[in-house]
BALOBA-1460 file (C-alpha; in Angstrom, 3 decimals):
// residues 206
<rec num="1" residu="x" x="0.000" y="0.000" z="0.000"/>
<rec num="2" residu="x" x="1.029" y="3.537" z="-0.875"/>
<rec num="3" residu="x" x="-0.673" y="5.292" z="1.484"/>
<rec num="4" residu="x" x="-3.269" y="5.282" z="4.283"/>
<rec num="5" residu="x" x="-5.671" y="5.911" z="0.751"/>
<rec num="6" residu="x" x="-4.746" y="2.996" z="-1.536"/>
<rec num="7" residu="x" x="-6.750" y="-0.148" z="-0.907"/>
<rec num="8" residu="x" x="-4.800" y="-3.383" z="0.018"/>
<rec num="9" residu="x" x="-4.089" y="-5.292" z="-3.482"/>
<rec num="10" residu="x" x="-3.955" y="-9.029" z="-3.213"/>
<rec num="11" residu="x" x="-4.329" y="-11.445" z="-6.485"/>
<rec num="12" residu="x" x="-4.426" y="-14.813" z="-6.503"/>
<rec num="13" residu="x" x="-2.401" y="-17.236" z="-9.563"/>
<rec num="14" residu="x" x="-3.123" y="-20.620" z="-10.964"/>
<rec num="15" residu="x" x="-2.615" y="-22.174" z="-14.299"/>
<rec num="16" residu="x" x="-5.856" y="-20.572" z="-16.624"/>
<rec num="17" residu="x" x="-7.020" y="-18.572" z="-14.429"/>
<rec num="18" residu="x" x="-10.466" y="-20.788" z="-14.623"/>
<rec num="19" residu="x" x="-10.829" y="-22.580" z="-11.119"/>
<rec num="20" residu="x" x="-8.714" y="-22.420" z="-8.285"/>
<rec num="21" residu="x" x="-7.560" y="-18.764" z="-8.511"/>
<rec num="22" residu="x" x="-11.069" y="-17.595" z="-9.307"/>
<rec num="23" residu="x" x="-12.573" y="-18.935" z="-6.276"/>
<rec num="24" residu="x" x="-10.019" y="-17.839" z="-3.835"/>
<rec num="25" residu="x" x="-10.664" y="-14.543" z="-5.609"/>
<rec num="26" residu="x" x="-14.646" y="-14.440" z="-4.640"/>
<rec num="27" residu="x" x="-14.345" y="-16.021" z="-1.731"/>
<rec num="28" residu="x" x="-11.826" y="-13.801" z="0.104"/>
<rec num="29" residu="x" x="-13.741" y="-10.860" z="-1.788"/>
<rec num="30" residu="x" x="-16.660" y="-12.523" z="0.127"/>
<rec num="31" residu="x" x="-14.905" y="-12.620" z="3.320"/>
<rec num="32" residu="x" x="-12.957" y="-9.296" z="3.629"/>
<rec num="33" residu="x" x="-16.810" y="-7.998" z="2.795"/>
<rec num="34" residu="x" x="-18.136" y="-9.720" z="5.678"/>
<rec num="35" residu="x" x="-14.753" y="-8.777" z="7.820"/>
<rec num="36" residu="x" x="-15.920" y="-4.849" z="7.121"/>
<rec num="37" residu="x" x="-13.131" y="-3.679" z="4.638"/>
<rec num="38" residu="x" x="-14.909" y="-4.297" z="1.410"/>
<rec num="39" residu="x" x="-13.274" y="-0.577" z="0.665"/>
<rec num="40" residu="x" x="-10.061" y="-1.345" z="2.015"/>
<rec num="41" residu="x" x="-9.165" y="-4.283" z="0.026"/>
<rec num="42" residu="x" x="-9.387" y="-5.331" z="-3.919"/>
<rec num="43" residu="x" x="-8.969" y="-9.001" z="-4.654"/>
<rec num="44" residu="x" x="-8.932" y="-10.034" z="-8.434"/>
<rec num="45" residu="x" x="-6.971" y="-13.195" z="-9.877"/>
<rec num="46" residu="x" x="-4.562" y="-14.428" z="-12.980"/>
<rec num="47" residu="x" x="-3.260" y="-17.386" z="-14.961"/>
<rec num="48" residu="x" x="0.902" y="-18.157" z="-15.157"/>
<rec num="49" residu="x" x="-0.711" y="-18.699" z="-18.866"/>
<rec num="50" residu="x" x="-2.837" y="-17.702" z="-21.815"/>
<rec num="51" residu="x" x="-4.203" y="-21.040" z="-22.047"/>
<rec num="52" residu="x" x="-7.737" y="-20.282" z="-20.594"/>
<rec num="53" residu="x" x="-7.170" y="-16.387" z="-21.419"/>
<rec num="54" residu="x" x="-10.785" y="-14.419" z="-22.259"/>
<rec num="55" residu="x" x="-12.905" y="-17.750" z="-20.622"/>
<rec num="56" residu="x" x="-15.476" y="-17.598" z="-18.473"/>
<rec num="57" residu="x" x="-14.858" y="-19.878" z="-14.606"/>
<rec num="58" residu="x" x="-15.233" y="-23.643" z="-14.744"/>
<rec num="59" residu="x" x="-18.910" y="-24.487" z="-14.704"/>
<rec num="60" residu="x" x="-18.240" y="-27.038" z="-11.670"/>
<rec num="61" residu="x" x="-16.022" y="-23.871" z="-9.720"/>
<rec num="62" residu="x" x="-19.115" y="-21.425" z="-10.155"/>
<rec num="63" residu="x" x="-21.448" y="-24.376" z="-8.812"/>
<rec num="64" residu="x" x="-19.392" y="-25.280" z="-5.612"/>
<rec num="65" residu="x" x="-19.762" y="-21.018" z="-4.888"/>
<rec num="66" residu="x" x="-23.128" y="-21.141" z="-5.634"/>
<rec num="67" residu="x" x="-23.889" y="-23.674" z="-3.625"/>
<rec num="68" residu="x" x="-22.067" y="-21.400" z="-1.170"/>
<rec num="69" residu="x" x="-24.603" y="-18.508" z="-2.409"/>
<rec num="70" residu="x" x="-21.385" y="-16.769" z="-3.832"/>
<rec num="71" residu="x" x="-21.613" y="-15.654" z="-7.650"/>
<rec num="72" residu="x" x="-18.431" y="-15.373" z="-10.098"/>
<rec num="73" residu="x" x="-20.943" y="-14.753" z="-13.734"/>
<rec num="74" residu="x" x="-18.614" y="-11.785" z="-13.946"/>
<rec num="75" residu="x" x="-15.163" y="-14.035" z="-14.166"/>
<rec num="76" residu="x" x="-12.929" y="-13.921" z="-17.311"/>
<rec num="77" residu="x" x="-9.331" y="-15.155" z="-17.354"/>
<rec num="78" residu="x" x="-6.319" y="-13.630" z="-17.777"/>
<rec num="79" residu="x" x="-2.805" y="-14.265" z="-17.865"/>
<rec num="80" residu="x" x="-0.598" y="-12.382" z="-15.373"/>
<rec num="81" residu="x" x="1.542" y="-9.337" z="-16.238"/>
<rec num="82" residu="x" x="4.821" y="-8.596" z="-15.190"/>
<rec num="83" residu="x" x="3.916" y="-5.088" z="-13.688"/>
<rec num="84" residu="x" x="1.565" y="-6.852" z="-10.821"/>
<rec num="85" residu="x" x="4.648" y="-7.382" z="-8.778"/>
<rec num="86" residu="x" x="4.741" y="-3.996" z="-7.682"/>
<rec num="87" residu="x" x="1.172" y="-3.173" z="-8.590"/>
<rec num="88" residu="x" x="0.016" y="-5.782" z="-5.550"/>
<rec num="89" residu="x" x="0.910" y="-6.287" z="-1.997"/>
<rec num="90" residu="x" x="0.047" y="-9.728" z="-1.286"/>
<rec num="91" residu="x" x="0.865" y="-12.305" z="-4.031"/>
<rec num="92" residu="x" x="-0.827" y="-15.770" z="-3.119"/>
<rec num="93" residu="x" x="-0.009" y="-18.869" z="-5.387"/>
<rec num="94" residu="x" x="-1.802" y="-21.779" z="-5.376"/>
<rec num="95" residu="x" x="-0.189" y="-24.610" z="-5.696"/>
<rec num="96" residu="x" x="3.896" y="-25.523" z="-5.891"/>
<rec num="97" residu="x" x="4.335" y="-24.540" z="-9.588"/>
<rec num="98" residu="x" x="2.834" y="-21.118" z="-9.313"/>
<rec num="99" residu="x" x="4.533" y="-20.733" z="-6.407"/>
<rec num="100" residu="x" x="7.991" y="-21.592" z="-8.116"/>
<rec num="101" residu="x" x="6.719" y="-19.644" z="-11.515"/>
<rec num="102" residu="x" x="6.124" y="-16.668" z="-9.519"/>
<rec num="103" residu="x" x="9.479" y="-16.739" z="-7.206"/>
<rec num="104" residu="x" x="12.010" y="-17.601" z="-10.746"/>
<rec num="105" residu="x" x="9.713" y="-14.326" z="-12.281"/>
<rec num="106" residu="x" x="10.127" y="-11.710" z="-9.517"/>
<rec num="107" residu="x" x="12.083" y="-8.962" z="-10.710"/>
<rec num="108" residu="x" x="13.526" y="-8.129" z="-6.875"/>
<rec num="109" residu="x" x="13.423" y="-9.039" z="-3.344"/>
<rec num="110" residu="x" x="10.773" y="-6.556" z="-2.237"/>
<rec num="111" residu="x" x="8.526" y="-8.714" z="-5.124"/>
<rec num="112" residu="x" x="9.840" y="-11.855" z="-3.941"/>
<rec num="113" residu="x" x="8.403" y="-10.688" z="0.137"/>
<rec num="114" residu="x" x="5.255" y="-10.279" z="-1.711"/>
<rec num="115" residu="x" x="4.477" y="-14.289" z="-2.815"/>
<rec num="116" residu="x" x="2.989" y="-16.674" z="-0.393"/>
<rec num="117" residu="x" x="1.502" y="-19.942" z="-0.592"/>
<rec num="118" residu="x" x="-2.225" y="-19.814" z="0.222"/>
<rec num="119" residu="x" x="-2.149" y="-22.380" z="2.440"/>
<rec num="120" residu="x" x="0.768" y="-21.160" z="4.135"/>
<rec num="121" residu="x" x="-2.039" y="-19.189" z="6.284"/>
<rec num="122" residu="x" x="-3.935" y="-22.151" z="7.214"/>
<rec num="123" residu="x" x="-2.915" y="-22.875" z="10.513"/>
<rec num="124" residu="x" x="-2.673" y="-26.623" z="10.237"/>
<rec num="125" residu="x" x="-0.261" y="-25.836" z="7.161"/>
<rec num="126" residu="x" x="1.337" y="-22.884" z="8.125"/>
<rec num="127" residu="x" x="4.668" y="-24.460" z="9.495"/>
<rec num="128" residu="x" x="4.686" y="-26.609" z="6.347"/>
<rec num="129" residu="x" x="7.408" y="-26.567" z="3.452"/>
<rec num="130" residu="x" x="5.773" y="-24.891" z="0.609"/>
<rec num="131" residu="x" x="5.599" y="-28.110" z="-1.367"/>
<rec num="132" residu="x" x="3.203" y="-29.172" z="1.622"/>
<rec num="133" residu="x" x="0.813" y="-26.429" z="0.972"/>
<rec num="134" residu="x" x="-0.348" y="-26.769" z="-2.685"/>
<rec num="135" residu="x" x="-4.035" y="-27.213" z="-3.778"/>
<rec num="136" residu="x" x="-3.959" y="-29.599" z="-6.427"/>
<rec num="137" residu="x" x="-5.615" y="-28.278" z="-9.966"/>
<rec num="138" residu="x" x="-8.910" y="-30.217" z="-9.989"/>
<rec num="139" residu="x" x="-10.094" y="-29.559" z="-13.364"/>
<rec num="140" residu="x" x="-9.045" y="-33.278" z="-14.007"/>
<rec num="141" residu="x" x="-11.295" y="-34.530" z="-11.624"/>
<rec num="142" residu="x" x="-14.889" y="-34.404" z="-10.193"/>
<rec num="143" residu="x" x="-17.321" y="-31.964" z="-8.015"/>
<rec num="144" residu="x" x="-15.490" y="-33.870" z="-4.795"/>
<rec num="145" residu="x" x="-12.345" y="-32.433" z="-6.082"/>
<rec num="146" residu="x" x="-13.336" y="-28.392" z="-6.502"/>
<rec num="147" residu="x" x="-15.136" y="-29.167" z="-2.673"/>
<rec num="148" residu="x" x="-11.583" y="-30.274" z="-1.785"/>
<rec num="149" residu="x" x="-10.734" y="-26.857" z="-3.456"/>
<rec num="150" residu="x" x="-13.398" y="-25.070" z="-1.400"/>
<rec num="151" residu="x" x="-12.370" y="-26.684" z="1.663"/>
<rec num="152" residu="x" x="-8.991" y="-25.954" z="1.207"/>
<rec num="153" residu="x" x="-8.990" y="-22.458" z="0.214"/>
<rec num="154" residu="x" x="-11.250" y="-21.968" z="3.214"/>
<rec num="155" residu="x" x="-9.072" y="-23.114" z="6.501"/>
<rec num="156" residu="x" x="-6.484" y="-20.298" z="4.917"/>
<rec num="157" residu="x" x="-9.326" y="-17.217" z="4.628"/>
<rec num="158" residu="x" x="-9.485" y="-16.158" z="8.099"/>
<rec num="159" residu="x" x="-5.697" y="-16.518" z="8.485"/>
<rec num="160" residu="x" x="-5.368" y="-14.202" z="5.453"/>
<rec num="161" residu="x" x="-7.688" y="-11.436" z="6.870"/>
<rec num="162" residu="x" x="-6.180" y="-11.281" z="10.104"/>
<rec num="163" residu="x" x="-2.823" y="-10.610" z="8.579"/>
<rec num="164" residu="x" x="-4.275" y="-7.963" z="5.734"/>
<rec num="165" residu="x" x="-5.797" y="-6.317" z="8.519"/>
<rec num="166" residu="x" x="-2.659" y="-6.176" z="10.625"/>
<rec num="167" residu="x" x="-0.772" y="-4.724" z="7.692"/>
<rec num="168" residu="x" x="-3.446" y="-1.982" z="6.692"/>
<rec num="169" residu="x" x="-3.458" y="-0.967" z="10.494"/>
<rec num="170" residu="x" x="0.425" y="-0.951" z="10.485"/>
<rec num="171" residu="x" x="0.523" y="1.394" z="7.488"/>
<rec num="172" residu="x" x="-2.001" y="3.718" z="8.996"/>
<rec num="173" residu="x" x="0.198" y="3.513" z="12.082"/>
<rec num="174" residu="x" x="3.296" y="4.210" z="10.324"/>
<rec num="175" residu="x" x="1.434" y="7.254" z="8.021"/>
<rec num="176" residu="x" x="0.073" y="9.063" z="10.805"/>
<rec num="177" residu="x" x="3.553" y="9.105" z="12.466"/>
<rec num="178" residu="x" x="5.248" y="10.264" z="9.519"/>
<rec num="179" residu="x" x="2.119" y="12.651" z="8.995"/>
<rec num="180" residu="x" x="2.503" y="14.051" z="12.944"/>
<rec num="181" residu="x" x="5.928" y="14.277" z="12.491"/>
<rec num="182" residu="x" x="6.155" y="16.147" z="9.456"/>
<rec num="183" residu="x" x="3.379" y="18.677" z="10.880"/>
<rec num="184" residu="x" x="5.632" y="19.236" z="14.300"/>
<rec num="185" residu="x" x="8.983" y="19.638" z="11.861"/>
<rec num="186" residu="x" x="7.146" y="22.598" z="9.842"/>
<rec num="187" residu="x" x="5.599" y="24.252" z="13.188"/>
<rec num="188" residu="x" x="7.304" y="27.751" z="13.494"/>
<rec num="189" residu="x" x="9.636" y="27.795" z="17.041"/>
<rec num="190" residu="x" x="10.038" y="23.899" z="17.327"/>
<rec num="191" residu="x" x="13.652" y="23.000" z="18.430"/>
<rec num="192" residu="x" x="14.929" y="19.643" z="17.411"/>
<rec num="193" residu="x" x="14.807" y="17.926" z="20.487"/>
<rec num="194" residu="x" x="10.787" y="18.437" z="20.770"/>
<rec num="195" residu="x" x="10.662" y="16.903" z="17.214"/>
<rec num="196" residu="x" x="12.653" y="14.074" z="18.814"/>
<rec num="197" residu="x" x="10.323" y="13.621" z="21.704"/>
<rec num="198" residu="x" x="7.204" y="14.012" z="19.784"/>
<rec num="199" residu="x" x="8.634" y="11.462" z="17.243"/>
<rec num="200" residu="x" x="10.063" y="9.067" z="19.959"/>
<rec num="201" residu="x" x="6.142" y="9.190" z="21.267"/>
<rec num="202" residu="x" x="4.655" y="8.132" z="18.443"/>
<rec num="203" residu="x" x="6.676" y="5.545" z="17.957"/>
<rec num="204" residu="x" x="5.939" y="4.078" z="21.338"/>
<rec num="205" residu="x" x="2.031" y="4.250" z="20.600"/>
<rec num="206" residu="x" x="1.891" y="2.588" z="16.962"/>
């Protein structure tokens, strides 16, 4: 985030960009709704490839939402762009080959900070090696596998609120101290050492 102003980017990558990405999409859309920052946070979705590019969501992913009275009619795929590294703050891969896609891709460390493993916030997973915490693409399979999906996805949506809560109130933190700060610096007959003080105080309250 850029500022207290800028909503809290996150987007979530698969393979097409047609099931597993898409409903991690709605459903932490869903969830940071129901949480109370449906303004503070924009969750959207991509594909490592074109394959699926311009496609609407698996018929069987937009069912298991449904069923879950969540709607994705709106869904079209697209293959990610290089200029989301920077453009999001919370890059979440779902399964071991996005993961590794995204981490050979990153142009720098701050990008590389950025990529996580969904499941890496599900607290049965979260102590896991990353190649323990990948959802496995179930467009092969049957409506048991996208529940599997749904499941999965799931245990790691609270985990993923708390901590995109705990950043957004850390950068508020961290821009009203700089915005304090900056308004005690420019106040006419300040001496440094109340600047200090003032600073040191805010600091100790953030």
């Amino acid at each position: 985030m850029s500022s207290m102003t800028s909503p809290y980017r996150i987007i979530a990558v698969c393979t097409g960009n047609i099931c597993r990405s898409p409903m991690a999409e709605v459903m932490l859309t869903d969830a940071f709704a129901a949480a109370g920052l449906a303004g503070d946070v924009v969750v959207d979705s991509a594909g490592t490839t074109a394959y699926e590019a311009g496609r609407p969501i698996d018929p069987r992913a937009a069912r298991i939402l449904a069923a879950n009275n969540l709607t994705s009619d709106r869904h079209t795929a697209r293959e990610w762009r290089a200029g989301w590294f920077t453009e999001r703050d919370l890059i979440l891969a779902l399964d071991v080959d996005h993961y590794g896609w995204l981490r050979a891709s990153a142009p720098d460390g701050e990008s590389l900070a950025r990529i996580r493993m969904l499941r890496s916030f599900d607290p049965a997973l979260q102590s896991k090696d990353p190649l323990e915490q990948g959802i496995e693409d179930p467009w092969y399979g049957g409506h048991a596998d996208f529940a599997a999906v749904w499941d999965q996805v799931q245990a790691s949506v609270p985990g993923i609120v708390e901590y995109v809560r705990s950043a957004i109130a850390e950068s508020i933190s961290e821009s009203l101290a700089e915005s304090f700060v900056g308004t005690i610096a420019a106040a006419p007959g300040e001496d440094a050492p109340l600047q200090l003080r003032n600073s040191e105080q805010v600091r100790s309250i953030s």
